[in-house]
Structures are given as structure tokens and as C-alpha cells.
C-alpha positions, -999 to 999 in steps of 0.1 A, spaced: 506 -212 -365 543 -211 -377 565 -243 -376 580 -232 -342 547 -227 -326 538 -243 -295 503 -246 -288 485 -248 -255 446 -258 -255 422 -242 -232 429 -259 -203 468 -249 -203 478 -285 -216 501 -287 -242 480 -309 -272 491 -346 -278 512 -333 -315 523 -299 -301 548 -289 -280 548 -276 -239 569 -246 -227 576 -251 -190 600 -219 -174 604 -230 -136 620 -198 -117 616 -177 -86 637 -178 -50 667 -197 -46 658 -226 -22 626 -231 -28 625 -257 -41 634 -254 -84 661 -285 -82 631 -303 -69 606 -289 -97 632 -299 -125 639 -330 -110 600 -336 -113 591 -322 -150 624 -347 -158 603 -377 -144 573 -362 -165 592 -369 -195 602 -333 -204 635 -324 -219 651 -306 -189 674 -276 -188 687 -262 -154 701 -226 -158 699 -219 -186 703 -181 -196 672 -162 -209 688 -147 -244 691 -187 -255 651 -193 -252 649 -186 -286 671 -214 -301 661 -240 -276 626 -235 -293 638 -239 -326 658 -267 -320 630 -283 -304 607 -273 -337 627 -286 -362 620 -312 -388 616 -348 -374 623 -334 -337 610 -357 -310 609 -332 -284 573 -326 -273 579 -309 -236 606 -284 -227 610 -275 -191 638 -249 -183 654 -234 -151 659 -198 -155 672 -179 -123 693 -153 -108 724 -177 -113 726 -162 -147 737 -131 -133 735 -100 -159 719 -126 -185 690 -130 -159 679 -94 -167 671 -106 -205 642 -128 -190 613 -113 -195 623 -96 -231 632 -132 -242 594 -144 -225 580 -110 -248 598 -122 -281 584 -161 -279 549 -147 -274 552 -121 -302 557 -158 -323 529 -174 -312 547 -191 -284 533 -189 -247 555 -206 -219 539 -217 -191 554 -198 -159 562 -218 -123 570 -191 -101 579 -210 -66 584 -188 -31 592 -187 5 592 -165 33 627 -156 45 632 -171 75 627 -205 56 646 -196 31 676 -187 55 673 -220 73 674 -235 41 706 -225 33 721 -230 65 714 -264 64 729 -267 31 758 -247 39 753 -231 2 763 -198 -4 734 -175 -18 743 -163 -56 735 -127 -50 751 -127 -14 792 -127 -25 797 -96 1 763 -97 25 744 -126 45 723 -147 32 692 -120 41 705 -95 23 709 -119 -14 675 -133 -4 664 -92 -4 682 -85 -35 668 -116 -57 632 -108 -44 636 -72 -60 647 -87 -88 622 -113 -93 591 -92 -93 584 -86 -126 585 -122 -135 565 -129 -104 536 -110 -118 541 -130 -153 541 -164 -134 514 -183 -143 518 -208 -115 527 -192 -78 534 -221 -53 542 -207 -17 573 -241 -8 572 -226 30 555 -254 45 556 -274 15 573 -312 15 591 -320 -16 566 -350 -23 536 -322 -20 556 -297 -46 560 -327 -65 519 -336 -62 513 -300 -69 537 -296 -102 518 -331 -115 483 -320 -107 487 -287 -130 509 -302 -158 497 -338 -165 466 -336 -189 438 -352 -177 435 -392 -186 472 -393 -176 476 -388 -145 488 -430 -139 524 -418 -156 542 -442 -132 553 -471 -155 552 -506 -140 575 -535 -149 564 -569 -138 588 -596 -144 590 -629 -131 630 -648 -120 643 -682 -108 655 -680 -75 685 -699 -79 696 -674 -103 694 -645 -82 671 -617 -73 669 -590 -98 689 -563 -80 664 -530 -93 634 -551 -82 612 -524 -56 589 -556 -45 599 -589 -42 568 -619 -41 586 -653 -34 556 -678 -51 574 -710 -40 550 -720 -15 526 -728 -49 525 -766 -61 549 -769 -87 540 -780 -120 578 -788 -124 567 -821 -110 539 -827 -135 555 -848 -167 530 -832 -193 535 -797 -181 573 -796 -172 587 -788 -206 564 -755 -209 558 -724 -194 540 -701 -174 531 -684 -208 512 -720 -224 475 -725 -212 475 -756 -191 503 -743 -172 488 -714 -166 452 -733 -154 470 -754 -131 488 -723 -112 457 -702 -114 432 -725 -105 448 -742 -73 428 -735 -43 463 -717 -24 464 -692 -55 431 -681 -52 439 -670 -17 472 -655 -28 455 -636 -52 426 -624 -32 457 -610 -13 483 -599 -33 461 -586 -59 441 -558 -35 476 -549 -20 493 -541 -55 466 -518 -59 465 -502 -23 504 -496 -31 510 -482 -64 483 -448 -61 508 -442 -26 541 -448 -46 526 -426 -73 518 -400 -51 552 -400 -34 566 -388 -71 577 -420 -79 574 -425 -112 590 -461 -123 578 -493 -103 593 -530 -106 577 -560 -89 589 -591 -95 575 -626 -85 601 -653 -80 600 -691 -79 623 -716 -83 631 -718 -118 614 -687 -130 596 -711 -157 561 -717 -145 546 -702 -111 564 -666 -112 557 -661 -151 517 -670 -153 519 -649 -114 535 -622 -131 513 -623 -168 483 -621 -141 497 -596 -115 504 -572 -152 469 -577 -165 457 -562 -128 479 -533 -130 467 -527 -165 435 -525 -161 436 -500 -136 451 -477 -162 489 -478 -155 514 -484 -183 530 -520 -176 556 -539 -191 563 -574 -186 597 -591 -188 601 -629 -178 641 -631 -172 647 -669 -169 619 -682 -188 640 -702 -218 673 -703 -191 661 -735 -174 660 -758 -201 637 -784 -184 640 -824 -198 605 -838 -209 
């Protein structure tokens, strides 16, 4: 296997230390800004358009010493114009080095594809002199050869964008990973604001406060006997019993609306006590269940509480 090799296992993954080829093309409208848009979310280094004859360098850029690029997706269409027609010599050449791109090939019958474009008033590249039928004609000539290549047909006509997106991660996220939504939990005072990229807000002030507790006022949610007195009042056992099943109803239906970046944040007054043990708890849930989380505790040391 040479040095600009990349390598895809048996079950068309790319392996953990290799590298993935993604080339997402087929009939304008249906639906490529929407695949791109999704292999970007999947962490892939994204290219929209770009023309065939330059396959070859992106893959040796991305092969080079110390290179951190792992998964390429690329956009290769009619938009290209007489570049387009280099395609499927540029697919032969990275095979004849040992290099196999995977193949999205994504369709629609005509009529949706006309409606399509009405509604986005956007001209069709290969219709300059013609209606929008006739380009959608033209491309669909065009696009046969690399339709019989594709390794992955998907058929957009009655397809939601959030199913095209469920589709696109089904096939290219290995198996073990399909959680790839990462999770922030963070906890806030109140009186300091509400985090303004917070998804889902959880106000904990209805919890005793051990603000008003001499011996526990000067720590923090992150010290033990703070964190006993939240968790074992009789009120937080019914919060979490709650809150707890509810985090994990939600976060499989964000993930399967292609969602792929989650922040909850718990707030109480301070954002010293109640929201931070809340939020160390609420992260140790999510975890568990296999999501990536990351937890962030914004006004922890900003209330500087007398003893």
C-alpha cells in the first residue's frame, strides 16, 4: 500500500488510521448541498465542486507527512462544465494507485426535480438556452456512466432532507459510532445571564440551596458534601427520575434529525452549587449511554462566596 493509499475494510468503512474517499454527485437538485452539508457534520474535510482533473492532488495533500485529514468528501457535478467529462478517467487513475472512492450517486424523477427548481428560482447549469426539462435531459445523459460506477444510489424523490441525512449516516458511520452528536453540559448563574447557544435550558432553583448552609457555602458543586446534599434531597430524586429519562428520550430524536452538536445547560442562581453537581450528573447519564460529552461549568469560581 503506497503512502497515498486509502484503505477501506470489508465493510466499506474507511479503518480508524487510514483515510475515506467520499465523491457525492449525480442530478442537480437532489439533494448534494444537503449530502455535503452532512459528510461536513461527519467530520469530513468537504469540497463542493470541485473539478475531477484535481482528485489527484487533493489525495496527496491529504497523504502527506503529519496530515490530519482522515475523511475527504467531494462534490463533483455538471457545474464543472468540460472539466466534468474528466470524472470518471480521474476515478480510473486513483484506483490504478490503490485508491477506491466511495461513490454517492443521488437521483430524482423529473417532475420533482422541475419543481425543485421552481421553487428555488435557480437556473439549471446545463439549461443556459432551454427549460429546465431539457438541462435536467442533458445532465441525465451525461451522468450515466458515473451512475453505473456509483456505489451508493439514493432515489431523493420522496426523500426529506433529515431521511437523506439518516440514510448518508447509516452507510458511512462505522459501526460503534453511530452516537457522533457531541453533547456539552454546562451549568450558569442566573443572574449572569443565560448562555445564548444553550439548545435546553433546566432552571434548578426550585432545589434547597446550600448557599445558605455555612460549612458548604464556600465550595462547589464539584466538592463531595456539596454534591450529597443536592443529590440526596428528596425534591432531586424526583427531578431526576424526570429529567434524567427525558434527556435520553430526546437526544436519539435530535440525533436522528441530523443534528450533530447538543448543549444543555442547568442554571441556578449563582451557578456554584445546584446547576454544577446537576450538570456533573446530567454528563455522567449522557455518557454512559455512549455519547461524547463535555462538561463546562461557566460561573463556578465567578461568585466568589464569603465563608
Amino acid at each position: 500500500m503506497t503512502a497515498d493509499t486509502i484503505d477501506i475494510d470489508d465493510y466499506g468503512h474507511a479503518n480508524d488510521n487510514e483515510r475515506d474517499l467520499v465523491l457525492i454527485t449525480g442530478m442537480s437538485g437532489a439533494g448534494r448541498t444537503e449530502a455535503i452539508h452532512t459528510f461536513e457534520d461527519l467530520g469530513y474535510f468537504c469540497i463542493d465542486n470541485l473539478p475531477p482533473a484535481l482528485l489527484d492532488q487533493l489525495v496527496e495533500l491529504a497523504a502527506l507527512p503529519g496530515s490530519r485529514i482522515r475523511k475527504v468528501a467531494v462534490v463533483c457535478d455538471v457545474r464543472g462544465g468540460v472539466f466534468f467529462e474528466d470524472l470518471i478517467a480521474a476515478i480510473d487513475r486513483l484506483e490504478e494507485r490503490g485508491n477506491h472512492p466511495r461513490i454517492l450517486f443521488l437521483s430524482a424523477d423529473d417532475r420533482t426535480l422541475v419543481r425543485r427548481f421552481k421553487e428555488t428560482r435557480r437556473r439549471h447549469p446545463l439549461a443556459e438556452v432551454g427549460s429546465v426539462a431539457s438541462g435536467i435531459a442533458e445532465e441525465r445523459r451525461r451522468l450515466e456512466a458515473i451512475e453505473r460506477r456509483a456505489d451508493f444510489r439514493v432515489d431523493t424523490t420522496d426523500l426529506p432532507p433529515q431521511d437523506l441525512r439518516a440514510l448518508i449516516r447509516e452507510e458511512f458511520v462505522p459501526a460503534g459510532h453511530e452516537n457522533q452528536m457531541m453533547v456539552t453540559v454546562s451549568s450558569f448563574g442566573f443572574k449572569y445571564g443565560v448562555p445564548i447557544d444553550a439548545d435546553i435550558v433546566m432552571d434548578v432553583r426550585f432545589l434547597p440551596n446550600p448557599h445558605y448552609i455555612d460549612r458548604l457555602r464556600p465550595k462547589t458543586g464539584l466538592d463531595r458534601p456539596v454534591r450529597a446534599y443536592v443529590l440526596e434531597k428528596p425534591e432531586t430524586a424526583v427531578f431526576l427520575d424526570r429529567w434524567l429519562p427525558l434527556v435520553e428520550f430526546l437526544l436519539p430524536n435530535y440525533l436522528s434529525e441530523g443534528k450533530t452538536a447538543l448543549h444543555i445547560a442547568l442554571g441556578c442562581t449563582g451557578g456554584k452549587h445546584r446547576s454544577v453537581a446537576l450538570a456533573e450528573r446530567t454528563a455522567e447519564f449522557i455518557r454512559q449511554d455512549g455519547y461524547t460529552v463535555a462538561v463546562t461549568h461557566r460561573d463556578i469560581a465567578r461568585d466568589k462566596a464569603r465563608p
